[in-house]
C-alpha positions in Angstrom: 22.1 33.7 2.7 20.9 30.2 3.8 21.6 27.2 1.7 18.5 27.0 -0.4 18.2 30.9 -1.2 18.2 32.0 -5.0 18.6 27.8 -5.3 16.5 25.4 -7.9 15.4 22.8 -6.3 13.6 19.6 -7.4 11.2 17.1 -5.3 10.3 14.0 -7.2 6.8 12.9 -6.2 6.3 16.2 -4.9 2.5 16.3 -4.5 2.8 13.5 -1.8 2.4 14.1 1.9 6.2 14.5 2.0 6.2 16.5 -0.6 3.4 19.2 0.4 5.1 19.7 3.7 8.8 20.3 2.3 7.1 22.8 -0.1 5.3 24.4 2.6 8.8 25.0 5.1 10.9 26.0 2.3 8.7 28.4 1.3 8.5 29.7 4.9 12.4 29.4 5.9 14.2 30.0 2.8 13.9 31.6 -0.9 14.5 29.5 -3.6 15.1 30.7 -7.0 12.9 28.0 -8.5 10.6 25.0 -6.4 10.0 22.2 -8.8 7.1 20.1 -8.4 7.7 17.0 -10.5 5.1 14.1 -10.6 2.7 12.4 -12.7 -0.9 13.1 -11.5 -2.2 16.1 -13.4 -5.2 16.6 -10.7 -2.8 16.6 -7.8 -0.5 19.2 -8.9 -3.5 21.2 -10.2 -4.6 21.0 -6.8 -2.0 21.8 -5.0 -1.1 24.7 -7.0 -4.1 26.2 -5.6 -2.4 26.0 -2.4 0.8 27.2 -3.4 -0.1 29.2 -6.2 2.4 30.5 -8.6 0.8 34.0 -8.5 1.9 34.1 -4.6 5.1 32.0 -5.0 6.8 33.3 -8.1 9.0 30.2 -7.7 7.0 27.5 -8.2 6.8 25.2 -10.9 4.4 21.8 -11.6 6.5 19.4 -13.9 4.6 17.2 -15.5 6.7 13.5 -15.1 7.3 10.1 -14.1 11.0 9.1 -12.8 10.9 6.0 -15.2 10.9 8.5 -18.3 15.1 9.3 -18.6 14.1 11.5 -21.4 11.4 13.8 -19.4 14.2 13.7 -15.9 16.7 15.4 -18.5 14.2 18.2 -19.2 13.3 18.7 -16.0 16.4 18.1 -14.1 18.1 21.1 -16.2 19.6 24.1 -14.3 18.7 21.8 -11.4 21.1 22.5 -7.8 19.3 20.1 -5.5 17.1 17.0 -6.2 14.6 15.6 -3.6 13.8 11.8 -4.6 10.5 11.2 -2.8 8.7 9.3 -5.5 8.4 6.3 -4.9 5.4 3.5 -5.4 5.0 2.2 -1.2 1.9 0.8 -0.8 3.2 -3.2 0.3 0.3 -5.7 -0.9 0.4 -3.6 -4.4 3.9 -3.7 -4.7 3.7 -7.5 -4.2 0.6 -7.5 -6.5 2.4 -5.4 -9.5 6.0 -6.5 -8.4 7.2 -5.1 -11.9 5.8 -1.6 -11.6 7.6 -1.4 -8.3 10.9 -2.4 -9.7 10.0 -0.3 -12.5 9.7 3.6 -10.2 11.4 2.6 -7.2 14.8 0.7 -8.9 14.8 1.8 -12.4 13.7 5.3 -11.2 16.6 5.8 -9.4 19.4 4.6 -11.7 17.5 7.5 -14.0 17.9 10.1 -10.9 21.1 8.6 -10.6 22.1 9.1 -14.1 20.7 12.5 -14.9 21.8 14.3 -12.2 25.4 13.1 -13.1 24.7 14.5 -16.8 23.3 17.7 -15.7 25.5 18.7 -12.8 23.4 18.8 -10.0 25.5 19.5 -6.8 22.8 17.2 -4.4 20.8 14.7 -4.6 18.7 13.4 -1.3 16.3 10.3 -1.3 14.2 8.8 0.8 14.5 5.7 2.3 12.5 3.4 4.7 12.9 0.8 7.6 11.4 -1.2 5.3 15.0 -1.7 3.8 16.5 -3.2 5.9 16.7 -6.8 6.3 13.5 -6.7 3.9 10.7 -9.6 3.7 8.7 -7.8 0.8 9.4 -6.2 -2.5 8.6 -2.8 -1.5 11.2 -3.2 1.1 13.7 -5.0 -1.4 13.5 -2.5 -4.1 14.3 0.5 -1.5 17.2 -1.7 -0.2 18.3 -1.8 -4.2 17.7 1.7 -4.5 19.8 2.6 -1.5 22.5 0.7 -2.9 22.5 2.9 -6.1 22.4 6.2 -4.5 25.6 5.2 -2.0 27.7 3.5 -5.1 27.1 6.3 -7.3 29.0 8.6 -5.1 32.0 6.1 -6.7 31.6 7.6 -10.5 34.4 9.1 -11.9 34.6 12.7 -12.8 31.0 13.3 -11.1 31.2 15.8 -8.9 27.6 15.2 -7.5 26.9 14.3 -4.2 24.2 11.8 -3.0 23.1 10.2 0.2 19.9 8.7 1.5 18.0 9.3 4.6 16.2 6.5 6.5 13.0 6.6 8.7 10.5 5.0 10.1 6.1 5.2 9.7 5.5 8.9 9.2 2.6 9.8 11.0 -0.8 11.0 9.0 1.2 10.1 5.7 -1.3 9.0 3.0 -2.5 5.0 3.5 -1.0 4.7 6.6 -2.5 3.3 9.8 -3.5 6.5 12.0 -6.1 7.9 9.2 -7.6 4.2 9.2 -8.1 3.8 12.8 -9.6 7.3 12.7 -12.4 6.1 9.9 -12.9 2.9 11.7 -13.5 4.8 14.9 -16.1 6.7 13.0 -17.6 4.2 11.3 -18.3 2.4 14.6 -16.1 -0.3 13.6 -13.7 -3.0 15.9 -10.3 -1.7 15.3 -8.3 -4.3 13.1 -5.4 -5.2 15.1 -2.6 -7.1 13.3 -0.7 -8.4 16.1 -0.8 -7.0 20.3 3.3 -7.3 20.4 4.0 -5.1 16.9 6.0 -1.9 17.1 7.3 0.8 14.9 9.2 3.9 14.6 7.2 7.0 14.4 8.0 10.1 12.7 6.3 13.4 11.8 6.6 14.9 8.4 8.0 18.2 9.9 10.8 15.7 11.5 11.4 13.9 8.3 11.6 17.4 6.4 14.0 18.7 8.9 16.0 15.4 8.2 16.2 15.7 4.6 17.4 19.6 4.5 19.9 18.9 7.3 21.3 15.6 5.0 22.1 18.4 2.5 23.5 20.7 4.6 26.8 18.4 6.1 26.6 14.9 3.6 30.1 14.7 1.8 29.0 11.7 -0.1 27.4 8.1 0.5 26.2 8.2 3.9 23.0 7.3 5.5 21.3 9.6 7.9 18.6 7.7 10.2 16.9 9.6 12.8 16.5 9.2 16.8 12.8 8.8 17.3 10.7 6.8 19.3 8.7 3.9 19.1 5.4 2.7 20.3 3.3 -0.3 20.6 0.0 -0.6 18.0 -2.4 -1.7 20.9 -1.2 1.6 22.2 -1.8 3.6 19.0 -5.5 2.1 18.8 -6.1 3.2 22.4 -4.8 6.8 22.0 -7.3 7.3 18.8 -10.1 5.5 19.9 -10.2 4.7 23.7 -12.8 2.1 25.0 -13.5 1.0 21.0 -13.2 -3.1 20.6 -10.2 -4.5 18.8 -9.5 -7.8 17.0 -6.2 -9.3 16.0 -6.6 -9.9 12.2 -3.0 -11.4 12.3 0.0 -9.9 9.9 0.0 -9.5 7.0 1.9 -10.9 4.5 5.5 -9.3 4.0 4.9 -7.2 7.4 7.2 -7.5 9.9 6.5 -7.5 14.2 9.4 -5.2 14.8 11.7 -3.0 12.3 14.9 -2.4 12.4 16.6 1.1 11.0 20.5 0.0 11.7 21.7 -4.0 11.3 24.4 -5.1 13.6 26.5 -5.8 10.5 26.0 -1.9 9.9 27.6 -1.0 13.0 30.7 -1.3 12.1 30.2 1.8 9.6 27.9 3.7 11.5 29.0 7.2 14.5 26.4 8.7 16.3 26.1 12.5 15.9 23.8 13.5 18.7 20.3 13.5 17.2 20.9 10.9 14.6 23.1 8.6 13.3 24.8 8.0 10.1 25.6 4.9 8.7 29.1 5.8 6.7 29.5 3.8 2.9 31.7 0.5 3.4 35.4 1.8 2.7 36.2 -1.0 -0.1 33.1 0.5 -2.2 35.0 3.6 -2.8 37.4 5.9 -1.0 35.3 8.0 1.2 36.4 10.5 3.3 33.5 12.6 4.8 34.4 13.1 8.8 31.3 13.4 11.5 32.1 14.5 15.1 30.3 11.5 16.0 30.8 8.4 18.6 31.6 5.3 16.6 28.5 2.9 18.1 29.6 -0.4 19.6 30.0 -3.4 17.7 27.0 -5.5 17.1 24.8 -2.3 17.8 21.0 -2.6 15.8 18.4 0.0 15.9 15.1 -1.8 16.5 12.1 -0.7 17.7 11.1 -3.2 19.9 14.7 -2.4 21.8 14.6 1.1 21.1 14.9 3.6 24.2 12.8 5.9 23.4 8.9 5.2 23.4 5.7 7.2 23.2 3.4 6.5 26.3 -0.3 6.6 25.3 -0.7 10.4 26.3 2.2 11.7 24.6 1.2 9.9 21.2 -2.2 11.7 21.6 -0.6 15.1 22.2 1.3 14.4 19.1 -1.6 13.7 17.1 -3.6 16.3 18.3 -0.6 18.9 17.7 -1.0 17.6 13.6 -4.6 18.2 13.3 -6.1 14.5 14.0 -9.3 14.4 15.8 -8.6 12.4 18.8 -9.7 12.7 22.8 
């Protein structure tokens, strides 16, 4: 029996492109006892449901919720073995536009994951995290840098016998808002491609890859850790060439609290952090609480930072546009 058979498990913001596809592969690789769709968009969940109906998948639920409501998280987090936190409000010049409602999901949200799952006894909790953390230069970023904090430091409570961690990633590819779906429309609209600036890179990651992530965090965290993934990175001018080949661009210059490179692991992190073969983990700072979760991992040097502008992996034009074509996108 695999981890998540006969298992109740729980994805905040669960009708989100994350949240589809981590429905989708645990309904194909395991059998959980009960799948928990938990959001606040009525019309979403109704729609999804008609792809993964309850009449087919006997397990699934649609929870009707917001993570700022502590009241509704103790209804729904009841009976509860594993939490997903995925909810989370992303989108950068609305975050810096509504800087409260930001603080409001992404922070106060989840001190109440935090804080339920404690009450209620649920053995894991998982969340989401970003690049956008680290070293931020806009709320979005900040409040996922606070809500990393809280997740690590509540492994410290006393007499709580839950277990959370966080896993870290880069631009997930195709996710709603993002930039590949954009290009695309501006490509068939006939449109320049808006260019912020020729030099800016990212990490890229597929939502299969950042599934796999997540269910492998559960299967060996012990407690605080941070689980960041080895993928590559590639150039924008290179993205707008792979979607729309030949189509004029113009450098519209970056955007307010947008970054030219991101960065997944700090040099100050280093010195917590072991590499484990196809990702790393950054381990809790040892004065924060008395952690004692072992990886068969190579400590990384001193000083070492994770960027994608100096990252050693990177996706040539052709291999991008495999990619894309392997996750449905129409491109040459």
């Amino acid at each position: 029996m695999g981890m998540f058979d006969n298992k109740t498990i729980l994805i905040t913001g669960g009708t989100g492109s994350f949240g589809k596809k981590c429905v989708e592969m645990l309904l194909k690789g395991h059998a959980p006892k009960r799948l928990i769709v938990f959001s606040r968009d009525e019309l979403k969940q109704f729609e999804m449901a008609q792809q993964f109906s309850p009449d087919v998948h006997p397990c699934m639920r649609y929870f009707i919720g917001d993570v700022r409501d502590k009241e509704r998280l103790y209804r729904a987090l009841r009976g509860v073995d594993y939490v997903i936190h995925a909810a989370a409000l992303k989108q950068v010049p609305a975050a810096e536009y509504n800087p409260t409602e930001c603080i409001r999901t992404n922070v106060t949200g989840a001190e109440n994951i935090v804080n339920v799952a404690a009450d209620l006894g649920v053995k894991k909790v998982v969340a989401l995290s970003t690049d956008k953390a680290v070293n931020p230069v806009n709320l979005y970023g900040a409040t996922k840098l606070c809500s990393d904090k809280l997740f690590v430091a509540a492994n410290a409570f006393t007499g709580c016998d839950t277990v959370y961690s966080v896993v870290r990633y880069g631009n997930v590819m195709g996710s709603r808002g993002s930039v590949i779906p954009f290009f695309i429309d501006k490509r068939d609209a006939g449109e320049t491609i808006p260019v912020t600036d020729p030099r800016m890179t990212r990490f890229w990651i597929t939502l299969e890859e950042g599934v796999n992530l997540v269910l492998r965090a559960f299967e060996i965290s012990t407690g605080g850790e941070i689980f960041v993934p080895k993928i590559p990175s590639m150039n924008i001018m290179d993205l707008a060439q792979a979607i729309a080949p030949g189509v004029e661009t113009r450098v519209v210059g970056i955007r307010p609290g947008e970054k030219l490179h991101e960065v997944m692991i700090t040099a100050e992190d280093s010195r917590n952090t072991v590499d484990i073969g196809d990702y790393y983990v950054i381990k809790p700072d040892m004065a924060l609480f008395s952690y004692h979760g072992a990886f068969a991992g190579t400590p990384v040097a001193e000083g070492f930072a994770y960027s994608s502008d100096a990252n050693s992996q990177w996706l040539s034009v052709e291999q991008l546009r495999a990619t894309l074509k392997a996750q449905g996108f129409d491109v040459p």
